[in-house]
C-alpha positions in Angstrom: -42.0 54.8 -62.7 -41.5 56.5 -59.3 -38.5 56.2 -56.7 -39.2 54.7 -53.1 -36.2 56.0 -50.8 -36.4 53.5 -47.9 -34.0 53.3 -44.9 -33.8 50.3 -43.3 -31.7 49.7 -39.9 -29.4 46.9 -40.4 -27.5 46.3 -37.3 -26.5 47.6 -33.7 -24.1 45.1 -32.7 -20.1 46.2 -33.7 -18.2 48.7 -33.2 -19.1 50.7 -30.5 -20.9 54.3 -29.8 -18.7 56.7 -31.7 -18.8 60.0 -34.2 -16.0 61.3 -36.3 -14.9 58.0 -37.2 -14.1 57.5 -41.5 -16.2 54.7 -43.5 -15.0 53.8 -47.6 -16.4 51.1 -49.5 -13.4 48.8 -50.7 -14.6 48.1 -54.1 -11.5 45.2 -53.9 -12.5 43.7 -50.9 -16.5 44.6 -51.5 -16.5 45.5 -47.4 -17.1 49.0 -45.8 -14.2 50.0 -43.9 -14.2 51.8 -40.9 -11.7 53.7 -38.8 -11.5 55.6 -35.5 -13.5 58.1 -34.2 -15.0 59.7 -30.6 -17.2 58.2 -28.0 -18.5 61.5 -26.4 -19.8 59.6 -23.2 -16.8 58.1 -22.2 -14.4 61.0 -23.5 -12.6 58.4 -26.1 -10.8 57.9 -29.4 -10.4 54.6 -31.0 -8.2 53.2 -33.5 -9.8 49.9 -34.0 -10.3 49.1 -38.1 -14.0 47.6 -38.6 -15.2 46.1 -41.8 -19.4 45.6 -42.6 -20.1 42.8 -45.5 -23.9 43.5 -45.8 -24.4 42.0 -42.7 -22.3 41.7 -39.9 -19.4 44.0 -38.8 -15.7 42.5 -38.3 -13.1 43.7 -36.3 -10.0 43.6 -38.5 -7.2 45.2 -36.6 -6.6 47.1 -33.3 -2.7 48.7 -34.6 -2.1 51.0 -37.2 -2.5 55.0 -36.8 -2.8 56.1 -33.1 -6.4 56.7 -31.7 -7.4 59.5 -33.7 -10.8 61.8 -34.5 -12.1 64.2 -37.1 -9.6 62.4 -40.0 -10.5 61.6 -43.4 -10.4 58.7 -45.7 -10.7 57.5 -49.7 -10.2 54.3 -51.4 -7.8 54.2 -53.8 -9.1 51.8 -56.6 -6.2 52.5 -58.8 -3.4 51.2 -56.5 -6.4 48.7 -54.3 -5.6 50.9 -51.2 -7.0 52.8 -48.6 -5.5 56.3 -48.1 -6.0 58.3 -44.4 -4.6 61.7 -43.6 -4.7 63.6 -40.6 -7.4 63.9 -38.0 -6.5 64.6 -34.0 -6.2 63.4 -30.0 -6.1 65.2 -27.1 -4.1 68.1 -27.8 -2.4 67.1 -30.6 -3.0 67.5 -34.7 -1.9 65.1 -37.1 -0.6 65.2 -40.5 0.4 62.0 -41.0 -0.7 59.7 -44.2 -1.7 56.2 -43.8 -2.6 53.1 -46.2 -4.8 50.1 -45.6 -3.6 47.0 -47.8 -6.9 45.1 -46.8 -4.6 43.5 -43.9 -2.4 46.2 -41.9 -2.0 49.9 -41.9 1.5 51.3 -43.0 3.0 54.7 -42.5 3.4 56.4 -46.1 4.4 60.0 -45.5 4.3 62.6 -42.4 4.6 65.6 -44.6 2.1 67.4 -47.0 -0.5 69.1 -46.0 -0.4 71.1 -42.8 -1.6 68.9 -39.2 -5.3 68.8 -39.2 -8.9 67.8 -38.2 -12.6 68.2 -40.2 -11.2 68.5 -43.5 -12.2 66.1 -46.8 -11.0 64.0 -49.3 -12.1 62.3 -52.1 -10.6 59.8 -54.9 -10.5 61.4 -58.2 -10.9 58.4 -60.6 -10.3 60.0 -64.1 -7.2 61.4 -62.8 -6.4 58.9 -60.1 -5.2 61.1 -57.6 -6.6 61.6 -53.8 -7.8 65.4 -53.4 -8.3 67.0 -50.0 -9.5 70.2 -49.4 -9.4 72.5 -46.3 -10.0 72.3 -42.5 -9.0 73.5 -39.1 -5.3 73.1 -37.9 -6.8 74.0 -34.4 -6.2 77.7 -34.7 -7.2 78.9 -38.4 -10.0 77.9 -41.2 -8.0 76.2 -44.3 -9.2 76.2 -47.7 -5.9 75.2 -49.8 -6.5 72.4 -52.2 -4.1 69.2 -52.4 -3.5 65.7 -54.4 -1.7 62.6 -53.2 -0.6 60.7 -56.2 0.8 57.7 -53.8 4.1 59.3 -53.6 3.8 62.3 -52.5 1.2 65.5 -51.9 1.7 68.7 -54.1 -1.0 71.5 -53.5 -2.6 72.5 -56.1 -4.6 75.4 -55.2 -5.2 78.2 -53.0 -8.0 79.5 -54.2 -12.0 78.6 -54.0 -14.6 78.3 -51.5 -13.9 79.6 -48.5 -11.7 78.4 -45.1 -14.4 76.2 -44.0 -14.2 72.7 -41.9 -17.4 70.7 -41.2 -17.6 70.2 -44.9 -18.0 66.7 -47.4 -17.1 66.0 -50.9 -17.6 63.0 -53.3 -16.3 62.4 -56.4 -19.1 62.7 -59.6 -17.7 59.9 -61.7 -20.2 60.8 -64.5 -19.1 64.6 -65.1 -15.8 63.4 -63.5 -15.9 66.2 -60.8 -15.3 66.5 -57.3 -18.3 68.2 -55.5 -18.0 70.2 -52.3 -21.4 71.3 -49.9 -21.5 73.1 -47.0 -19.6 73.7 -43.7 -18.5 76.0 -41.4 -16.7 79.4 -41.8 -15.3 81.8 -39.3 -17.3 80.2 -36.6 -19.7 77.6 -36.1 -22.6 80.2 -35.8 -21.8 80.5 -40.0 -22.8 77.5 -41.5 -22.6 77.0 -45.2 -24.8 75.9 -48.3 -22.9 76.6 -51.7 -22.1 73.7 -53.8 -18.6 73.9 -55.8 -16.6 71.5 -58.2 -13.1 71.0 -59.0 -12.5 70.1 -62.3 -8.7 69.2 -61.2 -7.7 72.6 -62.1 -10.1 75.2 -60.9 -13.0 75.2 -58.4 -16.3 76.4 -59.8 -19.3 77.6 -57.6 -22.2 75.9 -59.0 -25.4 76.3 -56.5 -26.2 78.2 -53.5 -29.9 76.9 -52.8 -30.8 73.3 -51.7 -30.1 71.9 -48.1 -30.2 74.2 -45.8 -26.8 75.7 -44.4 -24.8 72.8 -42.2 -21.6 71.1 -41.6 -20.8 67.5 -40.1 -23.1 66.1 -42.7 -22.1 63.2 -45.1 -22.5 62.6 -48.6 -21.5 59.4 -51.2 -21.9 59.8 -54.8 -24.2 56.9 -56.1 -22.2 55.2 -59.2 -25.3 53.2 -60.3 -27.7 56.2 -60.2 -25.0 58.5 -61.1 -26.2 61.3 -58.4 -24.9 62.5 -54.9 -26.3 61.6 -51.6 -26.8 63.8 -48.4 -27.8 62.7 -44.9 -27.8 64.8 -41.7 -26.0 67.4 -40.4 -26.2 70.3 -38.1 -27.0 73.6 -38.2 -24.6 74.9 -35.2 -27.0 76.6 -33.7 -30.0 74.7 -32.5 -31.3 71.9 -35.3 -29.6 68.6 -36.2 -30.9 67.6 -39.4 -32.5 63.5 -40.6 -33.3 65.0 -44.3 -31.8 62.9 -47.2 -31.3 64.9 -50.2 -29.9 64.3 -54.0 -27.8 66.1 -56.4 -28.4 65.0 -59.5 -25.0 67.9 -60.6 -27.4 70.7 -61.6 -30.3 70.7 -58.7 -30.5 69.5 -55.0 -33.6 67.5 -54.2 -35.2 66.8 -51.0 -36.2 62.9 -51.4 -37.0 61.5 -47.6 -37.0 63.0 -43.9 -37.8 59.4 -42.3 -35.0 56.8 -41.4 -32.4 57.2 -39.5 -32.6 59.7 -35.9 -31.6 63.4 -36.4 -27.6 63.1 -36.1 -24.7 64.5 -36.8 -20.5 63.5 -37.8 -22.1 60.2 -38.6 -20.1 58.3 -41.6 -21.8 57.0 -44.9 -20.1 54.6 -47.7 -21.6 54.0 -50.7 -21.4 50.1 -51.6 -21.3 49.3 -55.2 -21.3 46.1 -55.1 -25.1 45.9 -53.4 -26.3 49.3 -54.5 -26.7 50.7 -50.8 -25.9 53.7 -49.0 -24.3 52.7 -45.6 -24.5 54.9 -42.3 -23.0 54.6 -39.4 -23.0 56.1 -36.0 -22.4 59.9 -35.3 -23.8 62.0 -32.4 -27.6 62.9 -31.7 -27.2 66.3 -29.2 -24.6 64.9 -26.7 -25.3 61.1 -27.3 -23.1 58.9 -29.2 -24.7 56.4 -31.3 -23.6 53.0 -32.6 -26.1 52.1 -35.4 -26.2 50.5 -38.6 -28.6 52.0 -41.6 -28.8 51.2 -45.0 -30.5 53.3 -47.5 -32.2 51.5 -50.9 -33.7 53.6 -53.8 -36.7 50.9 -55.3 -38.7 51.8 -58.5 -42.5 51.0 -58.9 -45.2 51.9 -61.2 -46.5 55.8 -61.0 -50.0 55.6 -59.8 
């Protein structure tokens, strides 16, 4: 049996032209949730809260955290909660965290981690903490490493890959590891493509071939084929990338450069409940697009 990797675009009708936004899949709710983000053409920041069923997108609340870019999010599916830290607006850097109940956004903490934008987080399942690892606080590259437990944030490290933003993470449920690829350090003329894990102790480099280097890509970690999957990115310099790729947590793989437009700070979700990758949005050059993609992996017999 081979693999057929087949994007298919769903839907261009909801929430409007935007990049930097945050998607989860809210494995309570079985919706995609989407917050915030950047409309380049207009010079905007939303804080409108979206939710896609499969089908349609739903506009579920216009209140919560202020209009706000380059944030992160996870879903929770210990406590049934969605958990967003940080992100920015003109001239000003947040560090504030915020939870989604599935009906309004409260206000759970304003201290932690320093006030920042491009950095990631993922939901650790085993250990059922949110981890978050560096950024930008608008002046320096971060790369200390901290967990939210749902009381409070302690950091954890200090130590690992380098200050970098631009980056993404997932959490492997099979080897129960959170795995880090790319960025940007020092600049964005230095993009990255090492691939580390953090075992919730230490962070371990574990590949420095695959995609080339980028940042602003996405990744989700496929539960059902237990691998991780890339989309996009750019390259700082003078490519934005449309190559999907897989790592299967010893090897990247190169599996389709056909579906959605080259594009970069799009956001991706991985929906258990139907098996599909979800894409949204993100910016192609210096246009900010509003589509809908969904990515399926079919199997049929080798030839």
């Amino acid at each position: 049996m081979i693999e057929v990797w087949l994007w298919t675009q769903k839907q261009d009708i909801g929430p409007s032209p935007r990049g930097w936004q945050t998607m989860v899949y809210d494995s309570e709710g079985k919706k995609t949730l989407l917050f915030g983000g950047y409309d380049l053409d207009v010079n905007k920041r939303f804080n409108d809260t979206w939710e896609w069923d499969g089908k349609y997108w739903t506009q579920v609340a216009d209140t919560g955290p202020s209009p706000r870019a380059a944030h992160d999010m996870v879903f929770d599916s210990e406590r049934k909660r969605t958990v967003l830290f940080g992100g920015s607006s003109t001239g000003q850097v947040f560090n504030d965290t915020w939870e989604w109940d599935g009906t309004e956004w409260t206000q759970v903490a304003d201290t932690g981690p320093s006030p920042r934008v491009l950095h990631e987080m993922v939901f650790d399942s085993e250990r059922k903490r949110t981890v978050l690892f560096g950024g930008a606080d608008g002046n320096n590259l971060l790369n200390d490493t901290w967990e939210w437990d749902g009381t409070e944030w302690t950091q954890v490290a200090d130590t690992g890959p380098s200050p970098r933003a631009a980056h993404d993470m997932v959490f492997d449920s099979e080897k129960k590891r959170t795995v880090l690829f790319g960025g940007t350090e020092t600049d964005e003329n230095n993009p990255l493509n090492d691939t580390w894990e953090w075992d919730g102790t230490e962070w371990t480099q574990v590949a420095d071939t695959g995609p080339s280097p980028r940042g602003h890509h996405d990744m989700v970690f496929d539960s059902e084929k237990k691998r991780t999957v890339l989309f996009g990115g750019a390259d700082f310099v003078s490519q934005i990338f449309n190559d999907t790729w897989e790592w299967d947590g010893k090897f990247w793989t190169q599996r389709q450069d056909i579906g959605p437009s080259p594009r970069a700070i799009h956001s991706m979700a991985y929906d258990s409940q139907r098996q599909s990758v979800v894409l949204f949005g993100g910016f192609d050059n210096s246009i900010s697009l509003a589509d809908t993609w969904e990515l399926n992996v079919e199997t049929s017999p080798e030839l």
